[in-house]
DODO-902956 format. One record per atom (N, C-alpha, C): x, z, y; atom name; residue number from 1; chain. Coordinates in steps of 0.001 Angstrom, whole numbers, plus 500000, padded with zeros to 6 digits. Example, Ala and Ser with C-alpha at 12.3 -4.5 7.8 and 13.67 -1.06 7.14 Angstrom:
<sites>
east up north atome num chaine
513190 507800 494310 N 1 A
512300 507800 495500 CA 1 A
513200 507800 496700 C 1 A
512850 507080 497750 N 2 A
513670 507140 498940 CA 2 A
512900 507870 500030 C 2 A
</sites>
This chain:
<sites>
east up north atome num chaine
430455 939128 783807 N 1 A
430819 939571 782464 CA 1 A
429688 939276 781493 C 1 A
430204 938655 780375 N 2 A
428947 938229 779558 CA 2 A
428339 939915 778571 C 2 A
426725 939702 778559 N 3 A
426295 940967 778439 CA 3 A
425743 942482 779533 C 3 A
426305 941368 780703 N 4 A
425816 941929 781569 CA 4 A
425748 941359 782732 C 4 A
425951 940478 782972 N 5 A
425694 939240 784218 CA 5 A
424852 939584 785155 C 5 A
423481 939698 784936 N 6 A
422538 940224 785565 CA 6 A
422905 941337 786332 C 6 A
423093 942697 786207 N 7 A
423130 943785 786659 CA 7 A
425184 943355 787493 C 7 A
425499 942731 787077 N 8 A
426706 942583 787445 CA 8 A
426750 941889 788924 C 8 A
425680 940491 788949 N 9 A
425377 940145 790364 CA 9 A
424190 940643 790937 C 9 A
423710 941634 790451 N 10 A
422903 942536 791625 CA 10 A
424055 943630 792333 C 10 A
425126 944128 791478 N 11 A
425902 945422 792007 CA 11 A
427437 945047 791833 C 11 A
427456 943677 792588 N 12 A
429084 942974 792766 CA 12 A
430092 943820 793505 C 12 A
431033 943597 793613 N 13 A
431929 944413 794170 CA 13 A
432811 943660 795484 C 13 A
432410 942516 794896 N 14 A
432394 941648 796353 CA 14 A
432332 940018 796082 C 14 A
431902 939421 797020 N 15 A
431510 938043 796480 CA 15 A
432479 937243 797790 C 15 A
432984 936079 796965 N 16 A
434111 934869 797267 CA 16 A
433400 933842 797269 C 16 A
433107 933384 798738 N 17 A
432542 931891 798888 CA 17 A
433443 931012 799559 C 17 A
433979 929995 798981 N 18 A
435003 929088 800103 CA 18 A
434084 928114 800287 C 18 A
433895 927904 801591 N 19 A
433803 927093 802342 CA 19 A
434179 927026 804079 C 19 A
434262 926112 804448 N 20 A
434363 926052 806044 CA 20 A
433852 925591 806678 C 20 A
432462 925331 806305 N 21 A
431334 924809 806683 CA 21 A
430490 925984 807482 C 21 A
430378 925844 809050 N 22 A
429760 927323 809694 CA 22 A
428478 927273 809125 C 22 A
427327 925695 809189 N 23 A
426218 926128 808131 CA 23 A
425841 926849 807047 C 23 A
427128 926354 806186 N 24 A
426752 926748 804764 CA 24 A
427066 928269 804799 C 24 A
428200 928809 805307 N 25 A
427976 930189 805493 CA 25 A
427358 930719 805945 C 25 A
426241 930728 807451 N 26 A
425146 931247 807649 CA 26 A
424133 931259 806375 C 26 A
424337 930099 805712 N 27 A
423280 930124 804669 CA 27 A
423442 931275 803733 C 27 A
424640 931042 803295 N 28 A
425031 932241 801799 CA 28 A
425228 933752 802600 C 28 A
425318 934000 803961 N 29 A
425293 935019 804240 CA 29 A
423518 935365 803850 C 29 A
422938 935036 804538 N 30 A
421573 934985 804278 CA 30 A
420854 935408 803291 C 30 A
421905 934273 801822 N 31 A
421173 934499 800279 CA 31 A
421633 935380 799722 C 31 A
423207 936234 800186 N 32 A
423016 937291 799319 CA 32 A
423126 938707 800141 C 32 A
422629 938931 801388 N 33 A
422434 939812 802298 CA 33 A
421684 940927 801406 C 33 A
420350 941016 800228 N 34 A
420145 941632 799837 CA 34 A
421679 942469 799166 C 34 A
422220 941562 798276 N 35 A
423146 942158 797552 CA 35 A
424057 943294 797766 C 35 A
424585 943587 799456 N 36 A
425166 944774 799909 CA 36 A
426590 944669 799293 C 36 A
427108 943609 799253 N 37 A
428450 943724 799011 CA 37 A
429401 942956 799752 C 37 A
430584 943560 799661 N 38 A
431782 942533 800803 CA 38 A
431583 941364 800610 C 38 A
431354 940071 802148 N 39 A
431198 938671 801205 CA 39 A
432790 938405 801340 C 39 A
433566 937510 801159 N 40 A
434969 937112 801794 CA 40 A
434675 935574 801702 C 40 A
434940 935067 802610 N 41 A
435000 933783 803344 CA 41 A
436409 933556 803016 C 41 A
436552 931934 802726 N 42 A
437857 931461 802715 CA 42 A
437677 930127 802805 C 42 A
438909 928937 802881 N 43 A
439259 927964 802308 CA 43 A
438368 927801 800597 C 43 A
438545 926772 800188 N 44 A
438285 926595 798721 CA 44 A
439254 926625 797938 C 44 A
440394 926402 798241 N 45 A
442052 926439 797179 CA 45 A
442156 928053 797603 C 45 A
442273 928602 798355 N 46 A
441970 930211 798403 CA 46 A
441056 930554 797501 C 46 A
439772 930204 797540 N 47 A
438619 930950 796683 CA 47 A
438867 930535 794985 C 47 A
439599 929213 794631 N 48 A
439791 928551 793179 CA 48 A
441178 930190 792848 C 48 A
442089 930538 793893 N 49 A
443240 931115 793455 CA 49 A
442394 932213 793016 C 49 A
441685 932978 793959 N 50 A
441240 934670 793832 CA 50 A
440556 934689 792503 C 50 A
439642 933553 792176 N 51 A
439185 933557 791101 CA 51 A
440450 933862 789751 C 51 A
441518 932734 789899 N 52 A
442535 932825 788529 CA 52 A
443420 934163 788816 C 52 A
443545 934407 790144 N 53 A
444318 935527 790198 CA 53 A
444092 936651 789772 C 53 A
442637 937290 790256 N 54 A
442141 938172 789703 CA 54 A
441935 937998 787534 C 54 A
441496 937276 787350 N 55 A
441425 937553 786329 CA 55 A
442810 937167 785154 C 55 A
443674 936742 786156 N 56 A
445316 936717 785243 CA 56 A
445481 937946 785455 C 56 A
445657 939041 786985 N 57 A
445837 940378 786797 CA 57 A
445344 941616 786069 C 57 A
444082 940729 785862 N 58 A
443130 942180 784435 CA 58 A
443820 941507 783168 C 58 A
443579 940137 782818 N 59 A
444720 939951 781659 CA 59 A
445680 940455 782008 C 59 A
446928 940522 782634 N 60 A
448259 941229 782814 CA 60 A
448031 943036 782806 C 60 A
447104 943885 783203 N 61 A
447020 945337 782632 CA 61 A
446954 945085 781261 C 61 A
446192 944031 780416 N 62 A
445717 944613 779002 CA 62 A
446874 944416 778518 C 62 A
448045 943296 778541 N 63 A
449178 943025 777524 CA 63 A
449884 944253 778445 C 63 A
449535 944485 779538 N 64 A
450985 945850 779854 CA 64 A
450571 947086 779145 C 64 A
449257 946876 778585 N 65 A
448748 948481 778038 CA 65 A
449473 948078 776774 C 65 A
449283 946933 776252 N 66 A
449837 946535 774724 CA 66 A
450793 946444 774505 C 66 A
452171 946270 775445 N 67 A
453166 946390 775394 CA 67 A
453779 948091 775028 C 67 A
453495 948659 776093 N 68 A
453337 950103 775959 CA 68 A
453072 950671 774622 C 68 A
451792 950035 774094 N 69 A
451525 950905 773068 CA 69 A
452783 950785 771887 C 69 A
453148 949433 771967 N 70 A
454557 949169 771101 CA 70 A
455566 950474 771024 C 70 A
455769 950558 772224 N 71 A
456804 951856 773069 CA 71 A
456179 953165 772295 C 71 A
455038 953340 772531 N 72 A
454187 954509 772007 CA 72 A
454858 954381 770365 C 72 A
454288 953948 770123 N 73 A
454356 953917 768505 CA 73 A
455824 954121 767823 C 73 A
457054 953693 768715 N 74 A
458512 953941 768571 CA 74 A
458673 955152 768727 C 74 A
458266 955834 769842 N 75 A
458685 957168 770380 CA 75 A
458264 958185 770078 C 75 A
456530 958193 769295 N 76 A
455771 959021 768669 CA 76 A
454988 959872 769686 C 76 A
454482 958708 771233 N 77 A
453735 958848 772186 CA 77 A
452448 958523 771236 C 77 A
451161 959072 772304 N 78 A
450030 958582 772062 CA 78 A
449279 957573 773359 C 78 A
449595 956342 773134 N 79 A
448927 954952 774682 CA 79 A
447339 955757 775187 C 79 A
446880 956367 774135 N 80 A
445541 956757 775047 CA 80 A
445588 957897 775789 C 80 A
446740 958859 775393 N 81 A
447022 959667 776730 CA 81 A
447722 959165 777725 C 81 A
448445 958331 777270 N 82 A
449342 957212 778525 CA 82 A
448473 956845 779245 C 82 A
447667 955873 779107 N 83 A
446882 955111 779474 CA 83 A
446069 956457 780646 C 83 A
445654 956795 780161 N 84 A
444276 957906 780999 CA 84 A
445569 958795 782004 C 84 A
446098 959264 780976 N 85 A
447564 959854 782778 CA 85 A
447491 958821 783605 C 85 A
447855 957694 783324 N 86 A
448150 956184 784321 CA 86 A
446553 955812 785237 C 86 A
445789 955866 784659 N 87 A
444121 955756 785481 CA 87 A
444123 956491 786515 C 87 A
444699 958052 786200 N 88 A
444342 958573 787453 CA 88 A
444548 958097 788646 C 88 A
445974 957509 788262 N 89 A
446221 957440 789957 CA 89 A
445302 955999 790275 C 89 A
444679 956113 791533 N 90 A
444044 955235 791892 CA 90 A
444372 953926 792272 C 90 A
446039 954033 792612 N 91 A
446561 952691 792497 CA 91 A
446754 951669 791615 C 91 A
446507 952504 790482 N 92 A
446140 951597 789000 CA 92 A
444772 951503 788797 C 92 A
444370 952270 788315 N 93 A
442993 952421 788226 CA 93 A
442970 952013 786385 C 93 A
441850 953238 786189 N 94 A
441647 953305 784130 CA 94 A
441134 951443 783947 C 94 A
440415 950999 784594 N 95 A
439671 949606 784023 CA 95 A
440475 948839 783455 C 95 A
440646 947930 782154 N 96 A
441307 947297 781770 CA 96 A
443164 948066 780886 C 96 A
442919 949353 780813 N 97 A
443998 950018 780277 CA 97 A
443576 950733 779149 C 97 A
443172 949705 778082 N 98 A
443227 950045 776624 CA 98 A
443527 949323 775890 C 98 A
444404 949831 775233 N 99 A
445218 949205 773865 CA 99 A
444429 948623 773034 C 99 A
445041 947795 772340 N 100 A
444123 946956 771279 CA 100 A
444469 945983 770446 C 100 A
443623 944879 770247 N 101 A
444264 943532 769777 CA 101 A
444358 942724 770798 C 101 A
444204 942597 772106 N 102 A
444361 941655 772546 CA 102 A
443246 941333 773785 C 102 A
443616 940359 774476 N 103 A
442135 939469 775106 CA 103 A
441928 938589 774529 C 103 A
440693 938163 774996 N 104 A
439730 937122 774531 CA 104 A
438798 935736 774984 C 104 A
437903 935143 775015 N 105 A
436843 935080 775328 CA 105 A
436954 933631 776222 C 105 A
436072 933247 776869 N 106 A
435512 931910 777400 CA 106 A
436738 931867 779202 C 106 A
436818 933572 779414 N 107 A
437990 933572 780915 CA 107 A
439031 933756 780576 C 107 A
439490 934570 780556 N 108 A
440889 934848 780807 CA 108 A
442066 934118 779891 C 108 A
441714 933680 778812 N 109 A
442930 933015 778042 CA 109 A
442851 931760 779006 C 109 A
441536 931387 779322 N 110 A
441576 929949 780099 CA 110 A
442457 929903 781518 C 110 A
441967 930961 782193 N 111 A
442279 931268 783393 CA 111 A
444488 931657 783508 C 111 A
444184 932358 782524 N 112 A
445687 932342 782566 CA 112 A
446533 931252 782408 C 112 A
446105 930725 781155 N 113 A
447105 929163 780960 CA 113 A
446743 927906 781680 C 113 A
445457 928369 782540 N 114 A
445239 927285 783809 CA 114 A
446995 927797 785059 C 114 A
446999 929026 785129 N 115 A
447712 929651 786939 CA 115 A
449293 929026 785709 C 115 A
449505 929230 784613 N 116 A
450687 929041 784623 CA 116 A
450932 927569 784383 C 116 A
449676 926521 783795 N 117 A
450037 925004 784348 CA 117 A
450439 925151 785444 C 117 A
449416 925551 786019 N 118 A
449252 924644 787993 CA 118 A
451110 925426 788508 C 118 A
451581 926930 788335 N 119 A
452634 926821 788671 CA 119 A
454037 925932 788283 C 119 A
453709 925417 787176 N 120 A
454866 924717 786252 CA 120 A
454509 923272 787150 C 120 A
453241 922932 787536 N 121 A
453173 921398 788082 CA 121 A
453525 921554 789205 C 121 A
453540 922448 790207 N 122 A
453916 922904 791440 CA 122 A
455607 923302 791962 C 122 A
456250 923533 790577 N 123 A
457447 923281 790723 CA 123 A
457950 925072 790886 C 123 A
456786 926450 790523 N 124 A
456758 927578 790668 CA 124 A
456728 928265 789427 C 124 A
457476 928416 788370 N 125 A
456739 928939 786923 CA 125 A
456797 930394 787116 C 125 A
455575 930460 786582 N 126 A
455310 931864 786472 CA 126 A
455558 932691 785098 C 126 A
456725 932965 785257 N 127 A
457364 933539 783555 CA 127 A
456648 934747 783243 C 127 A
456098 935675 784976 N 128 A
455354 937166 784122 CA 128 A
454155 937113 783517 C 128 A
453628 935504 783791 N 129 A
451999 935063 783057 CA 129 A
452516 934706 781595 C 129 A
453784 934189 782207 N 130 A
454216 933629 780644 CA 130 A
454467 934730 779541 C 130 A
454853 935719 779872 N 131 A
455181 936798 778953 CA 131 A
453860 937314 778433 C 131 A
452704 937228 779740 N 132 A
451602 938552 779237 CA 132 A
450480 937362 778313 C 132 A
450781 936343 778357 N 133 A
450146 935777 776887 CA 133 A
450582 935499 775688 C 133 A
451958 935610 776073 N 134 A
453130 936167 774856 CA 134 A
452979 937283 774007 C 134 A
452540 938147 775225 N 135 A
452222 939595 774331 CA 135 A
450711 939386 773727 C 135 A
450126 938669 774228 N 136 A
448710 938905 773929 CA 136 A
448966 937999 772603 C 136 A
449609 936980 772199 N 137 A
449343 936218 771204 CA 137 A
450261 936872 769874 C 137 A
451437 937858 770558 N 138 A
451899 938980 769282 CA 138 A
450897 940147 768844 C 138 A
449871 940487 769704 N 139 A
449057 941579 769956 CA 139 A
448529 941672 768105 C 139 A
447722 940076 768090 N 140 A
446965 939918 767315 CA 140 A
447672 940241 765593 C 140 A
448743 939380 765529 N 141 A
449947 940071 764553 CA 141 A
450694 942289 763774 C 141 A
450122 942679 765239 N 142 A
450295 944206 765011 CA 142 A
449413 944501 763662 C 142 A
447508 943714 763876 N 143 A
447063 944577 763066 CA 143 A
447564 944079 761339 C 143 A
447779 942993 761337 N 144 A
448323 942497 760495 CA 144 A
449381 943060 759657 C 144 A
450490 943445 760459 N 145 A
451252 944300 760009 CA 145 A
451272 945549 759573 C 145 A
449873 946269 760162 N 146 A
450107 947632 759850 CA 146 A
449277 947510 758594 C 146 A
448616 946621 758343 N 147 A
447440 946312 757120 CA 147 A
449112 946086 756196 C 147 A
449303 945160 756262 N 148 A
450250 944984 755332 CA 148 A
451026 946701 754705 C 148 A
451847 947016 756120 N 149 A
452439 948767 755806 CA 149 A
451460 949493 754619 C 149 A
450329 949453 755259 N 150 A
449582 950378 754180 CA 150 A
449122 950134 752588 C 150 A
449342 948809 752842 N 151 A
448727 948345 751373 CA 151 A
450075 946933 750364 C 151 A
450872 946591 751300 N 152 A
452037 946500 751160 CA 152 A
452297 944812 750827 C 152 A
451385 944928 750023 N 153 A
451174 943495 750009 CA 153 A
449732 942758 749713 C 153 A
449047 942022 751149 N 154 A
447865 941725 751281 CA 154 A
447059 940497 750327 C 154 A
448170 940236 749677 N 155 A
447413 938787 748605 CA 155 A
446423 939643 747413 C 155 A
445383 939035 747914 N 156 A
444535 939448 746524 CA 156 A
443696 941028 746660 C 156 A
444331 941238 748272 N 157 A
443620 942610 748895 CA 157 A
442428 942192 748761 C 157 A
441269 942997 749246 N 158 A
440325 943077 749426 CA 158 A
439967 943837 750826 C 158 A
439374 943031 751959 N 159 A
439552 943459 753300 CA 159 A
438155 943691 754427 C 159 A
437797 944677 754402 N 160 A
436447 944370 755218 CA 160 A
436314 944122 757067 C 160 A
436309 943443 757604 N 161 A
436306 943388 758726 CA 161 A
434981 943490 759299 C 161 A
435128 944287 760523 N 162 A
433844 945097 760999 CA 162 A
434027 944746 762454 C 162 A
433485 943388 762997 N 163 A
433010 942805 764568 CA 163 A
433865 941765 764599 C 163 A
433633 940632 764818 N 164 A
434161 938919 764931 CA 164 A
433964 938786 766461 C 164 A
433465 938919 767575 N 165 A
433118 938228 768596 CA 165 A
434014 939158 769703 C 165 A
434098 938335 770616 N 166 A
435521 938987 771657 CA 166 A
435338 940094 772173 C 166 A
433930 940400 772720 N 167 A
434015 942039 772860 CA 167 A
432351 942457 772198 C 167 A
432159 943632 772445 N 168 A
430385 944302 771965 CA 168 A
429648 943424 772972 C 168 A
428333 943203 772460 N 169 A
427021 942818 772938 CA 169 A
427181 941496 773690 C 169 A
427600 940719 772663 N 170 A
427671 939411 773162 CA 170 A
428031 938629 771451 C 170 A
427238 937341 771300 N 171 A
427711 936682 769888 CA 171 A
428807 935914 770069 C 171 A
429525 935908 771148 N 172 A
430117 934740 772140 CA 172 A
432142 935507 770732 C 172 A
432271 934041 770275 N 173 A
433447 934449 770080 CA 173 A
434738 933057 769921 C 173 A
434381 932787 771434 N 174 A
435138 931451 771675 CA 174 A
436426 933087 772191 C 174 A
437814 932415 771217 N 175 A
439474 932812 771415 CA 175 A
439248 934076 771198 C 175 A
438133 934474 770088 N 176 A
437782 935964 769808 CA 176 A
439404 936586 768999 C 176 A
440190 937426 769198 N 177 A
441124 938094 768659 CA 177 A
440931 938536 767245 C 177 A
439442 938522 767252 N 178 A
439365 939366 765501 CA 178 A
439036 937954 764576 C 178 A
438795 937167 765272 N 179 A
438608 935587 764223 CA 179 A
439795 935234 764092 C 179 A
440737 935391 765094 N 180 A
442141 934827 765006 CA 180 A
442897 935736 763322 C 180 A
442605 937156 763954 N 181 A
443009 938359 762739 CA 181 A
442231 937851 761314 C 181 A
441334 937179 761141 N 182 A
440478 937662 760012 CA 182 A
441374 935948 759149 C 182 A
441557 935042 760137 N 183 A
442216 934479 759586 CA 183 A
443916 934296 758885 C 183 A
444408 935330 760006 N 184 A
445483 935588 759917 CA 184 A
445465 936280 758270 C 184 A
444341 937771 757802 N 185 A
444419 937855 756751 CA 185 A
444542 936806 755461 C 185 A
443794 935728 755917 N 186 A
443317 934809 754978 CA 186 A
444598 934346 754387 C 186 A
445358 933949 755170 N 187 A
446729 933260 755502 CA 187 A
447574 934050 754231 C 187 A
447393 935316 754265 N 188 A
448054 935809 753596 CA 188 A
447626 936155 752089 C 188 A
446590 935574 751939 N 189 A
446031 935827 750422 CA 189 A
444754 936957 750479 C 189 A
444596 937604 751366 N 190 A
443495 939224 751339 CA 190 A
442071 938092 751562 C 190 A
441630 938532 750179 N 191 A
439768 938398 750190 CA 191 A
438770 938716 751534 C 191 A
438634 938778 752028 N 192 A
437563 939126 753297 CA 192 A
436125 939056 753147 C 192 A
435844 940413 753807 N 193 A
434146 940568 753634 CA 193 A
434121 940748 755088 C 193 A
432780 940002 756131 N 194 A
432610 940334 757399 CA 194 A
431174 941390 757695 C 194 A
431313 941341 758536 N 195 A
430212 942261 759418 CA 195 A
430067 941980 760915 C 195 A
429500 941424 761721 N 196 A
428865 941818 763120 CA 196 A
427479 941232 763231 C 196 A
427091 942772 763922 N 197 A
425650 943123 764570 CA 197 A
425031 941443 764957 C 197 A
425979 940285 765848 N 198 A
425555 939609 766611 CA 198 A
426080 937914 766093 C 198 A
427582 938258 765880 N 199 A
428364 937009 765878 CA 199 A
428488 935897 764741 C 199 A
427831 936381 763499 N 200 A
428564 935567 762225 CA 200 A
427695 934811 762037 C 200 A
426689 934635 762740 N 201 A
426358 932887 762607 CA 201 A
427290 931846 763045 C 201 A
427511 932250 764290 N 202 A
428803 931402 765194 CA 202 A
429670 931316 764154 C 202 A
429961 932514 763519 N 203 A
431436 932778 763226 CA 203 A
431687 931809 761351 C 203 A
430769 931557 761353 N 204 A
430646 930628 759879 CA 204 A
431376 929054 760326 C 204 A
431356 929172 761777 N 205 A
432006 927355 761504 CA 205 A
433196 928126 761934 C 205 A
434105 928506 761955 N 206 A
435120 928891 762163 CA 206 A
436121 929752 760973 C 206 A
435346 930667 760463 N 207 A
435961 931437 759162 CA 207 A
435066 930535 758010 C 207 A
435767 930344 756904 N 208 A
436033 929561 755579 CA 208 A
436829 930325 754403 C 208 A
435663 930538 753457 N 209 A
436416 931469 752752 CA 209 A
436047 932741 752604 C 209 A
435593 933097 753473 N 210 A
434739 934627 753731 CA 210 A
433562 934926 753367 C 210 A
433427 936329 753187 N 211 A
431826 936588 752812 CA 211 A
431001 937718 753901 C 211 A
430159 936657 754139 N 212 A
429605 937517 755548 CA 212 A
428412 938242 754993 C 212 A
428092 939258 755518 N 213 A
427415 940900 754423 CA 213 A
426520 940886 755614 C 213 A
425480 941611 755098 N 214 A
424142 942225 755734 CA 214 A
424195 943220 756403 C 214 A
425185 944391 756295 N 215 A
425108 945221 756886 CA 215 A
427191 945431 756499 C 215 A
426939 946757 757651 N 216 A
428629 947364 756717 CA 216 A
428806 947739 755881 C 216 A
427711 948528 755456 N 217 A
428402 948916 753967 CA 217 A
428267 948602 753244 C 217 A
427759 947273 752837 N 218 A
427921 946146 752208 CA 218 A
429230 945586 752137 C 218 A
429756 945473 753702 N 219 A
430740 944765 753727 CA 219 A
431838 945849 753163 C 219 A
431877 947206 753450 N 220 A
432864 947692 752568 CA 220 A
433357 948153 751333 C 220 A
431963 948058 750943 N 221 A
432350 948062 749057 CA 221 A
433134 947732 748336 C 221 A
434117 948244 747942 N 222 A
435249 947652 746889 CA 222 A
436201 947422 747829 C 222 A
436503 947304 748606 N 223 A
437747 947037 750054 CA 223 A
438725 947943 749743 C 223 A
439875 947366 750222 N 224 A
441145 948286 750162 CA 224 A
441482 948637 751395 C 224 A
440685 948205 752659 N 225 A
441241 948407 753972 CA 225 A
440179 947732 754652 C 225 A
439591 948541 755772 N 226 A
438255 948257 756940 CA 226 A
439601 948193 758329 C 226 A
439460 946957 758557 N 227 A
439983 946282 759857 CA 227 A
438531 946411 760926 C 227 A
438797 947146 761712 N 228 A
437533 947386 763264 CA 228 A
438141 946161 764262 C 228 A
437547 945652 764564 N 229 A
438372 944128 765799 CA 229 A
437325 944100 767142 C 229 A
436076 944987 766867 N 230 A
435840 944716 767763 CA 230 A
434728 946330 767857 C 230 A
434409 946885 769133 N 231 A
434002 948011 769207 CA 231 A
432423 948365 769216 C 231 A
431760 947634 768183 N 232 A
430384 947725 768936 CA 232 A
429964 949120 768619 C 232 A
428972 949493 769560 N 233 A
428706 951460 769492 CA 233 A
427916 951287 768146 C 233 A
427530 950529 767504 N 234 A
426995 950772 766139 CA 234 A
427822 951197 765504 C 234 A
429405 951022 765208 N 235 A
430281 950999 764316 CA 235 A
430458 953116 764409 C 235 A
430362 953484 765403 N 236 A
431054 954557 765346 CA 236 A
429550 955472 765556 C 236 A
428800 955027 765374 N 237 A
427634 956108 763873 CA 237 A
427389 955765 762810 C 237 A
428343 955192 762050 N 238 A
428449 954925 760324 CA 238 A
428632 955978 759820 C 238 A
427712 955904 758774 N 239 A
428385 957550 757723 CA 239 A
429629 956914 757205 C 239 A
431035 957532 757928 N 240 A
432370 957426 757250 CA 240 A
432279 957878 756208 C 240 A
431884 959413 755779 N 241 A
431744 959359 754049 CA 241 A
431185 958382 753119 C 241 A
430143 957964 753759 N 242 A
429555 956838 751909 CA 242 A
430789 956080 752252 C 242 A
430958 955433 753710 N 243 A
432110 954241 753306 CA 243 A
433256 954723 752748 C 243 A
433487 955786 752738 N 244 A
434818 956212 752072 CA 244 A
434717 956445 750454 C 244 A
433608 956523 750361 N 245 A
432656 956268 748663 CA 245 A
432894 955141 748195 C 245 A
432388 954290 748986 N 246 A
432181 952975 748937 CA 246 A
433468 951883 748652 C 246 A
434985 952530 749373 N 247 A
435896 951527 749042 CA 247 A
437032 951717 748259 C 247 A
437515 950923 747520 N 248 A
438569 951391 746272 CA 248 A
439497 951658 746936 C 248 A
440056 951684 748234 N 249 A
441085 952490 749043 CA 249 A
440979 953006 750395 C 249 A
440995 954267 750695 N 250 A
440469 954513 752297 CA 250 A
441343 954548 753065 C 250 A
441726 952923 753633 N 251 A
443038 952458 754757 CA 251 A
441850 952160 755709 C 251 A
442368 952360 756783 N 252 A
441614 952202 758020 CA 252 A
442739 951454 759338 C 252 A
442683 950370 759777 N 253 A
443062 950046 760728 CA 253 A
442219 949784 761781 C 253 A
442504 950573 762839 N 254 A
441380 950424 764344 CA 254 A
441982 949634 764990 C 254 A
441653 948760 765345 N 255 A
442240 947716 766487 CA 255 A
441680 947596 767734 C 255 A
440876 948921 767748 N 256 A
440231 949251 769339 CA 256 A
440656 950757 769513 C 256 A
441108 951481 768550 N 257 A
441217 952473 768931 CA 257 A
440005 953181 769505 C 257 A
438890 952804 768878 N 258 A
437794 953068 769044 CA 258 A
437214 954078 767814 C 258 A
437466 954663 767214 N 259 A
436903 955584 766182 CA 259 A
438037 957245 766005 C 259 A
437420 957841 766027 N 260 A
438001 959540 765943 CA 260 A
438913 959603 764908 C 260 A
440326 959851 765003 N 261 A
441146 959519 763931 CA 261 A
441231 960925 762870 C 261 A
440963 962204 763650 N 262 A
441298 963187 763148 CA 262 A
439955 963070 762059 C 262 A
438403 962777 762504 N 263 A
437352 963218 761955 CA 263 A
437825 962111 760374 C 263 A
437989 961190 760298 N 264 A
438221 960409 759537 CA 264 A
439384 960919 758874 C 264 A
440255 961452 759325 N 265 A
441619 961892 758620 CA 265 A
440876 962893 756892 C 265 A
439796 963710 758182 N 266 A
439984 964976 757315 CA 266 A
438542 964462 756313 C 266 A
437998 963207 756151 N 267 A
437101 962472 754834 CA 267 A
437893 961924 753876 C 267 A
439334 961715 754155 N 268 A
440159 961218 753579 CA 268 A
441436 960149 753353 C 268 A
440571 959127 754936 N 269 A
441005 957638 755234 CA 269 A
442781 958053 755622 C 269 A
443129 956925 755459 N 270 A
444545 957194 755804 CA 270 A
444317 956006 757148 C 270 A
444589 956815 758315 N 271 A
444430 955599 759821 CA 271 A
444785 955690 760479 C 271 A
445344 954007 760818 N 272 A
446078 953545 762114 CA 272 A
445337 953057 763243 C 272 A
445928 953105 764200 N 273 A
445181 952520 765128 CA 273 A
446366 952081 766137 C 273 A
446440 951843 767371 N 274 A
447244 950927 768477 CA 274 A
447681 951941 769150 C 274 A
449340 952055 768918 N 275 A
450202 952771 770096 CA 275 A
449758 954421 769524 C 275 A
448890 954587 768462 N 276 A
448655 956504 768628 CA 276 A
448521 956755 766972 C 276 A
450152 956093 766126 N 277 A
450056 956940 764649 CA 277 A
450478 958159 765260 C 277 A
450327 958813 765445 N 278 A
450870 960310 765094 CA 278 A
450123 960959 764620 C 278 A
</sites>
């Protein structure tokens, strides 16, 4: 996982080496014997699958959490009590069951539309991969819409977006969901001011048109609506009051569902977030 790589292959959860070479496995038993984790031995077309498999199945929880939250939002459920009822049981397990905008990033969009080539060339299509990047590529459209609901019509808005890069603590925002969103605003006429801690150097050859700010509350000055796209723990020790000072309308769309809706309710913001208006 980028942002944490390091600590990630010291405390793996299990490591996939294909080969069938009895050398080379004495060897890698050897090199990562410190490590203390399951090794699994395989074939190499075994070890290429576990790799896409596993990470099409953590993509497939996030569009099933996002699907859900759709459901939520019809029925006047809240997805983050869904979600956390559903963790308990251990056959699911909480990892990867939060609502949002979407996935992202350098794996899993790759990894997925790699398993559903190779099944379509194989003569096997895999329609439930096909759906859960379906959902993931409507995901990005929700926040869009609810920006629109609140302010009704986005041409000529004024929009602050707060994190560009696919997830916290990383500048990395290759198939980032909130670059996709920030353009999607663009599309529609809304002015854009950015903000992240890490990413908007990257994020300058990609967004055109935008004004990338020094800090947030820079970026929210004069805004009719603060779009959150991405969760970095900086965002949620902002003084919500100055920013609520600060912008000519206090619409709030969370697209992580990452900020306290009630504490914000009662400064003034009017806010949405994924799968939990109520």
């Amino acid at each position: 996982r980028e942002g944490s790589a390091v600590h990630d292959f010291f405390h793996s959860e299990r490591i996939v080496i294909g080969t069938e070479n009895v050398r080379a496995k004495k060897l890698f038993e050897e090199i990562y014997k410190p490590i203390q984790a399951p090794i699994v031995f395989c074939d190499i077309r075994s070890a290429e699958l576990i790799k896409h498999a596993s990470n099409s199945f953590l993509a497939l929880k996030i569009s099933y959490i996002n699907a859900i939250s759709r459901i939520c939002e019809k029925v006047g459920a809240d997805v983050e009590k869904v979600a956390e009822g559903m963790g308990y049981d251990t056959r699911i397990g909480k990892a990867f069951l939060r609502a949002g905008i979407g996935y992202g990033g350098s794996c899993f969009p790759k990894d997925v539309r790699a398993f559903i080539t190779l099944a379509q060339e194989i003569g096997v299509p895999f329609r439930l991969l096909e759906e859960v990047e379906a959902i993931n590529r409507e995901q990005r459209l929700v926040v869009v819409r609810k920006a629109r609901e609140l302010l009704w019509n986005l041409k000529d808005k004024k929009i602050c977006v707060f994190g560009l890069s696919f997830k916290p603590d990383t500048d990395d925002i290759r198939e980032s969901p909130a670059i996709e969103i920030a353009n999607l605003f663009l599309k529609e006429g809304a002015k854009i001011k950015c903000y992240d801690p890490k990413a908007m150097d990257a994020a300058k050859k990609l967004l055109t048109g935008v004004r990338f700010c020094r800090n947030p509350y820079e970026a929210a000055r004069g805004c009719h609506l603060l779009a959150l796209l991405t969760e970095w723990k900086e965002f949620k020790a902002l003084d919500f009051a100055r920013i609520r000072k600060l912008m000519q309308s206090p619409h709030i769309v969370d697209g992580r569902n990452f900020l306290d809706p009630e504490a914000l309710r009662k400064l003034g913001f009017v806010y949405r977030g994924i799968g939990r208006d109520i």
